[in-house]
Kinemage of the C-alpha trace (Angstrom):
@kinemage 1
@onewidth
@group {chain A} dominant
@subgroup {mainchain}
@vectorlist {calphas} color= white
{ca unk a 1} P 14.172 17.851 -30.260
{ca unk a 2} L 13.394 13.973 -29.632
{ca unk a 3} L 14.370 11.942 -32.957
{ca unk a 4} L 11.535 9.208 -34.468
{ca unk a 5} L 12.622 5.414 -34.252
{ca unk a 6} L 12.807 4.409 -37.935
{ca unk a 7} L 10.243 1.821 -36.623
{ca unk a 8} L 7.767 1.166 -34.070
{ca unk a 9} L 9.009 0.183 -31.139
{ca unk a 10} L 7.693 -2.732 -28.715
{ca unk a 11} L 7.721 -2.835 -25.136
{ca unk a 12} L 6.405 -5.361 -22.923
{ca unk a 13} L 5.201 -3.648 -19.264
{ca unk a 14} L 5.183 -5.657 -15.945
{ca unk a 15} L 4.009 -3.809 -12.822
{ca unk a 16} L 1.036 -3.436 -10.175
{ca unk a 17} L -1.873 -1.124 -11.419
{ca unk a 18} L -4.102 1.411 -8.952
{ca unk a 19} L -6.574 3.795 -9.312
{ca unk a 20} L -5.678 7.185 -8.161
{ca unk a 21} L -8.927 9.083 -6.618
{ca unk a 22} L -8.870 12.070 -6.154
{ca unk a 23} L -11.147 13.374 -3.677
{ca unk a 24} L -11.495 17.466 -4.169
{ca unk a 25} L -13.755 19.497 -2.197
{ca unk a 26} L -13.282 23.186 -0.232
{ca unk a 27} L -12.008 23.326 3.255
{ca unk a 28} L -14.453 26.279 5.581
{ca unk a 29} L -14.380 25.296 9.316
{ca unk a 30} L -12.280 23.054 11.568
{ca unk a 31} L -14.817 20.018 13.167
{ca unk a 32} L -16.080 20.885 16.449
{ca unk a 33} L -15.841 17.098 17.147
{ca unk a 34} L -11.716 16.825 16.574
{ca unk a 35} L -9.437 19.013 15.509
{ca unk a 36} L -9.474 18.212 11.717
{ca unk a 37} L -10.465 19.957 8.855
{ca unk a 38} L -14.208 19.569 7.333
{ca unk a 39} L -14.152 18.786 3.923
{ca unk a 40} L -17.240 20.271 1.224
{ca unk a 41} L -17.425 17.800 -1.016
{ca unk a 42} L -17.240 18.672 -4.295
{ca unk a 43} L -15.838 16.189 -6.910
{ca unk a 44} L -13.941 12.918 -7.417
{ca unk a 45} L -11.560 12.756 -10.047
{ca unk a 46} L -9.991 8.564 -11.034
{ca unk a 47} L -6.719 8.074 -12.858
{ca unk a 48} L -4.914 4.933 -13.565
{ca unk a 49} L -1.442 5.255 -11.333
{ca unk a 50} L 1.346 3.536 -11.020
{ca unk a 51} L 2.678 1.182 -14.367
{ca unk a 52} L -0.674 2.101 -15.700
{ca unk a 53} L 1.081 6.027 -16.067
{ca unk a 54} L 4.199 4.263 -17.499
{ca unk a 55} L 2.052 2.788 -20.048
{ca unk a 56} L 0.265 6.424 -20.481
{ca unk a 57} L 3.864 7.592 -21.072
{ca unk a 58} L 4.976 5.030 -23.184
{ca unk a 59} L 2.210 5.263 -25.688
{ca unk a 60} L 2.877 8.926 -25.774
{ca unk a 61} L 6.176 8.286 -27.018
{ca unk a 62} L 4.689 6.036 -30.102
{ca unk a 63} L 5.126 2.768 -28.195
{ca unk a 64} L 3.203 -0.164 -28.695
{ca unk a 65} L 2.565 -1.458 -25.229
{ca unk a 66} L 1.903 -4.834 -24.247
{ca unk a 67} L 0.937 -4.730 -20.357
{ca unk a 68} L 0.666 -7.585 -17.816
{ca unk a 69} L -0.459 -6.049 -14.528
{ca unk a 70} L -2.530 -7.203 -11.260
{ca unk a 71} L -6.556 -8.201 -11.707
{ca unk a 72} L -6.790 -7.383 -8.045
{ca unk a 73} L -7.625 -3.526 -7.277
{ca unk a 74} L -5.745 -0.997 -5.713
{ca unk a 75} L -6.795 2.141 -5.138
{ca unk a 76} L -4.858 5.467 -3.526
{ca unk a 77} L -7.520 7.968 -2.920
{ca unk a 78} L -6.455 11.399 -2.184
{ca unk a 79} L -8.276 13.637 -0.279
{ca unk a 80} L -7.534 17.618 -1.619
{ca unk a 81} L -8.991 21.230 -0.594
{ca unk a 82} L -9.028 23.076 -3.974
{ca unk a 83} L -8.650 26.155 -2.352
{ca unk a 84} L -4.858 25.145 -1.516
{ca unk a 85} L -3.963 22.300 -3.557
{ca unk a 86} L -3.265 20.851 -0.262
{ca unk a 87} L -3.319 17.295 0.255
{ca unk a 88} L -5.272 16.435 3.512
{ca unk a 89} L -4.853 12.856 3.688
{ca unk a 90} L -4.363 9.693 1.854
{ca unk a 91} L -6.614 6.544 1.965
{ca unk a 92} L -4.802 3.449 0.044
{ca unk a 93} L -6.979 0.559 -0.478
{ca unk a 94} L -5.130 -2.768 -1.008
{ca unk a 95} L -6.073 -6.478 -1.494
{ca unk a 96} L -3.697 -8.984 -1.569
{ca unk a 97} L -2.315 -9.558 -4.809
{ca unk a 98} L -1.615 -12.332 -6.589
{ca unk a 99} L 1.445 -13.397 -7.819
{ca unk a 100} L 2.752 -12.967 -11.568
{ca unk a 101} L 1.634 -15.956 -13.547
{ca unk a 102} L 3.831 -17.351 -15.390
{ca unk a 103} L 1.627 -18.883 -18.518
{ca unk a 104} L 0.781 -14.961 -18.942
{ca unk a 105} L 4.341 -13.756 -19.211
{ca unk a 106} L 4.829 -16.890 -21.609
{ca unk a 107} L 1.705 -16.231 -23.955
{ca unk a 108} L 2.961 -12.033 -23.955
{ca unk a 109} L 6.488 -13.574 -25.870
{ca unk a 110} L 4.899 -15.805 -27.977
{ca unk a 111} L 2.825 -13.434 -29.830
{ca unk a 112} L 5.261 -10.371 -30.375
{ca unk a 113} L 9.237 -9.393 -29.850
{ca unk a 114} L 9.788 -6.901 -27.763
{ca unk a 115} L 12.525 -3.801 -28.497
{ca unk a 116} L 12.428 -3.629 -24.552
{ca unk a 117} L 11.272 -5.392 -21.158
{ca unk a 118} L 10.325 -2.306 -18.649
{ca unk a 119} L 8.971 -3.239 -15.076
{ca unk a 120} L 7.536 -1.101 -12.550
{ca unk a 121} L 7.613 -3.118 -8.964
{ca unk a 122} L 6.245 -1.523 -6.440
{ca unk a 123} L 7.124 -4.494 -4.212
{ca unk a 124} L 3.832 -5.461 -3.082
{ca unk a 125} L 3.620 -9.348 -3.869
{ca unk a 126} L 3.201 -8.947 -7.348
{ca unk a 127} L 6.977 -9.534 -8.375
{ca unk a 128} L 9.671 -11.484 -6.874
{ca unk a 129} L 13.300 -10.928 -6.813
{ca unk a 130} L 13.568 -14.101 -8.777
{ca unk a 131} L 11.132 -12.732 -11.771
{ca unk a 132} L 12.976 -9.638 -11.993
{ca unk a 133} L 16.113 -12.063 -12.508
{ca unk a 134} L 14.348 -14.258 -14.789
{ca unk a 135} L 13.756 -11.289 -17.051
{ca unk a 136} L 17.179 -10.913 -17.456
{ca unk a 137} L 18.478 -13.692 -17.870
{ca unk a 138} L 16.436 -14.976 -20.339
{ca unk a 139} L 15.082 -11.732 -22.557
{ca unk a 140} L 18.197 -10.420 -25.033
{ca unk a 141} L 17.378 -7.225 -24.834
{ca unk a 142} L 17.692 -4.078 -22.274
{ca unk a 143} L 15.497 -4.590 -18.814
{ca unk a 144} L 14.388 -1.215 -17.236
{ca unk a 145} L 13.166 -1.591 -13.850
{ca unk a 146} L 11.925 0.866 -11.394
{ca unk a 147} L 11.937 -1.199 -7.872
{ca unk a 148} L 11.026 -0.684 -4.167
{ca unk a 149} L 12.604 -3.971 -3.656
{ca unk a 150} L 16.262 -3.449 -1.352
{ca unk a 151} L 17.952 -6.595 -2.993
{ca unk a 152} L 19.101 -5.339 -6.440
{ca unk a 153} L 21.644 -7.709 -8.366
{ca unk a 154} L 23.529 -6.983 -11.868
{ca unk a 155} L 22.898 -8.275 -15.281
{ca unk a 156} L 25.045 -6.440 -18.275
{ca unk a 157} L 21.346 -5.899 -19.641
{ca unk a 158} L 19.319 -4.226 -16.684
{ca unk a 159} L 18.821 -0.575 -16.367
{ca unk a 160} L 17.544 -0.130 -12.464
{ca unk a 161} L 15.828 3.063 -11.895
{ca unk a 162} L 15.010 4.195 -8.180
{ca unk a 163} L 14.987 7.118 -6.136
{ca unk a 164} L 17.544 8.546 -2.744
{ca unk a 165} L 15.297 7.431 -0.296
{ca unk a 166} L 14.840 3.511 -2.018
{ca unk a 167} L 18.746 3.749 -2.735
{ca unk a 168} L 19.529 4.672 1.316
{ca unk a 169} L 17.108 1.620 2.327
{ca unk a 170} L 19.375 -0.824 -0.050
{ca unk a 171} L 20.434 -3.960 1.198
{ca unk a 172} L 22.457 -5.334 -1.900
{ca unk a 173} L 23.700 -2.605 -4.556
{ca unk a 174} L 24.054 -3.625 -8.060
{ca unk a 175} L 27.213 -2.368 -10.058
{ca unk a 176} L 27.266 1.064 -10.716
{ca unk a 177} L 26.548 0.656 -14.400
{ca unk a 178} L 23.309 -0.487 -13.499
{ca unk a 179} L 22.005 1.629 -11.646
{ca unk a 180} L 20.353 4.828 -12.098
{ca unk a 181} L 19.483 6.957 -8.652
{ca unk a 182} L 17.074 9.901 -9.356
{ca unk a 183} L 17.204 12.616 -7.108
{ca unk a 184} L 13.903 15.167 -7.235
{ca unk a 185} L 15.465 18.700 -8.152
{ca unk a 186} L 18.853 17.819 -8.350
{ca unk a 187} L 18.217 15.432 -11.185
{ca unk a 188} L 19.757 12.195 -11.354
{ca unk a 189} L 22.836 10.182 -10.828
{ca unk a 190} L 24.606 7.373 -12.971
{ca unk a 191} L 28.186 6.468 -12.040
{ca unk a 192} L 29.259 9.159 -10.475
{ca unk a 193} L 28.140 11.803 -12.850
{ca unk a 194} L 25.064 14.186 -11.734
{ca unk a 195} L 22.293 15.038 -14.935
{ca unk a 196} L 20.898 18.347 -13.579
{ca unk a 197} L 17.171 18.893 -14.762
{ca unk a 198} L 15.814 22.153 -15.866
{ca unk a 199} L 14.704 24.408 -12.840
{ca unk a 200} L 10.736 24.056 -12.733
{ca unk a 201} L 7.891 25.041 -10.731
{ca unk a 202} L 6.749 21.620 -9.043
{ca unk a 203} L 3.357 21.276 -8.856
{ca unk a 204} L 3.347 17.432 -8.000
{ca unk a 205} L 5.573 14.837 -7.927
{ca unk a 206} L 3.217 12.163 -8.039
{ca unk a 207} L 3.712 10.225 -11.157
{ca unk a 208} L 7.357 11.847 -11.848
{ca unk a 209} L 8.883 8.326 -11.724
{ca unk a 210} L 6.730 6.369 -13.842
{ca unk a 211} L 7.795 9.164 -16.622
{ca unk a 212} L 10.904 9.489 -16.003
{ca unk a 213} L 11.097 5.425 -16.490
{ca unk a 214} L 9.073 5.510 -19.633
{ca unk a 215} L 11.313 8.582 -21.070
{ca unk a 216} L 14.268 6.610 -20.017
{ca unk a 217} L 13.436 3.666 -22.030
{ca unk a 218} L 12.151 5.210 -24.864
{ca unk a 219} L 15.130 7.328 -25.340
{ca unk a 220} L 17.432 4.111 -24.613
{ca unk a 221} L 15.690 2.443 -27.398
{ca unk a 222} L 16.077 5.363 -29.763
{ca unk a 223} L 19.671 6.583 -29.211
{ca unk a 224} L 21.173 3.659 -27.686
{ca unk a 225} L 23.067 6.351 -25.225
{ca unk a 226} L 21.978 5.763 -21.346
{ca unk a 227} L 23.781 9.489 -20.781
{ca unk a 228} L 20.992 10.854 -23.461
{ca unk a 229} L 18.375 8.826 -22.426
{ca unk a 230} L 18.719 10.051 -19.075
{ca unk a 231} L 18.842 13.849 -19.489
{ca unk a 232} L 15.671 12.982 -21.719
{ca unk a 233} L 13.828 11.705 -19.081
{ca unk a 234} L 14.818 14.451 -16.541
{ca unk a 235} L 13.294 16.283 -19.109
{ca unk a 236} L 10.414 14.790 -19.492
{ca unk a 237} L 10.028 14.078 -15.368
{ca unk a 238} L 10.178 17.808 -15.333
{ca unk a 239} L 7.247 18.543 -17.823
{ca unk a 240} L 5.150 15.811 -15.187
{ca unk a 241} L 5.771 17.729 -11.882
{ca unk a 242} L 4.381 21.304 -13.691
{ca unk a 243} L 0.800 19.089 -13.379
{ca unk a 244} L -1.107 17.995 -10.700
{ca unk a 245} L -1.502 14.038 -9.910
{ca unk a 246} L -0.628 11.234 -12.502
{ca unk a 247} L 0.120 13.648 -15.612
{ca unk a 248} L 0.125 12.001 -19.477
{ca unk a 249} L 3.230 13.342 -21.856
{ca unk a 250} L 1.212 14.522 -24.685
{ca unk a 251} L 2.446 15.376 -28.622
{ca unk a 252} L 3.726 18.691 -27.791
{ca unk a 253} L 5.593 17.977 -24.646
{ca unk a 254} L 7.093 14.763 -26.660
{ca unk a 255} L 8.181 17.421 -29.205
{ca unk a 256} L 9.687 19.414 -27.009
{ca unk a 257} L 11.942 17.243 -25.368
């Protein structure tokens, strides 16, 4: 069982927010016009994805969250037959985003200390290499970030988390100390050791990540052991893929962790 901080514990989150539609209906016929499924309509389901669902996961965890994130929307609509669970298609809506603004990063450390920095990049203008550097150089405490970016570097502080596929497409590696490569079923892998995960029924693996981050750094924070915080968030990665789309840790699968 997960042990209780003896205090709250503060995280500031950096990351690009979407909406996650989901578009459910029943599939009958094929169209007479193509050869493509026809869709009856029959609900629409929003989420908040990406580090929105790391905040989600944080806060189920006891965190207190303080979240800088794009104004800018992005949305990921998914179009399912319910009769299946099959996805048919996605639709990903995205303006251009604006940069990271400084003054806001500046106010965020001014008003509260932070246990934790934890940053969710999903590399899509929001965050340069150079902010993710900033961050640690200049915050004292552990960095956790979760990065599509393929120029990774290596601070004593900084905790990168990123799946097989982002680790192939690397350019620069960081040392191995700092970097964390999760690996679907076969769990995860940190210098050379492999963290199995419980054997689950996956549902969905959208979302996995962003728990798996926010498990990871909660667990840091709490034991101060990267090997426990690790085979805590396989754990807790495993609870998400049992659920379909963006899934939120709640008390009892916190408890049972």
């Amino acid at each position: 069982m997960i042990m209780q901080p003896q205090k709250q514990l503060k995280v500031l989150l950096i990351g690009e927010t979407c909406d996650d539609e989901y578009v459910y209906g029943d599939v009958e016929r094929i169209s007479p016009e193509a050869p493509v499924p026809v869709l009856k309509y029959d609900r629409t389901e929003t989420r908040k994805g990406m580090s929105a669902n790391v905040k989600a996961n944080l806060e189920s965890f006891g965190v207190l969250v303080n979240h800088i994130t794009n104004k800018k929307p992005i949305v990921k609509r998914r179009v399912v037959d319910r009769g299946s669970n099959q996805q048919l298609i996605r639709i990903d809506e995205e303006s251009e985003i604006d940069p990271l603004r400084v003054s806001e990063v500046k106010s965020a450390f001014i008003h509260m200390q932070y246990d934790a920095v934890v940053i969710s990049d999903y590399d899509k203008g929001y965050l340069t290499k150079n902010d993710l550097e900033v961050f640690c150089q200049n915050f004292p405490g552990p960095v956790f970030i979760d990065t599509k970016k393929t120029e990774l570097f290596s601070y004593p502080n900084v905790f990168f988390k990123i799946n097989l596929r982002e680790y192939n497409n690397l350019t620069v590696a960081p040392n191995p100390e700092n970097l964390i490569v999760t690996m679907g079923e076969q769990g995860a892998k940190y210098m050379d050791n492999i963290y199995a995960p419980e054997r689950v029924n996956v549902f969905d693996v959208v979302g996995a990540g962003d728990t798996f981050l926010a498990a990871l750094a909660y667990a840091f924070l709490t034991y101060n052991d990267i090997a426990v915080a690790i085979s805590i968030a396989n754990k807790a990665s495993a609870v998400a893929v049992q659920h379909y789309g963006c899934y939120t840790l709640k008390q009892e699968d916190v408890s049972g962790l």
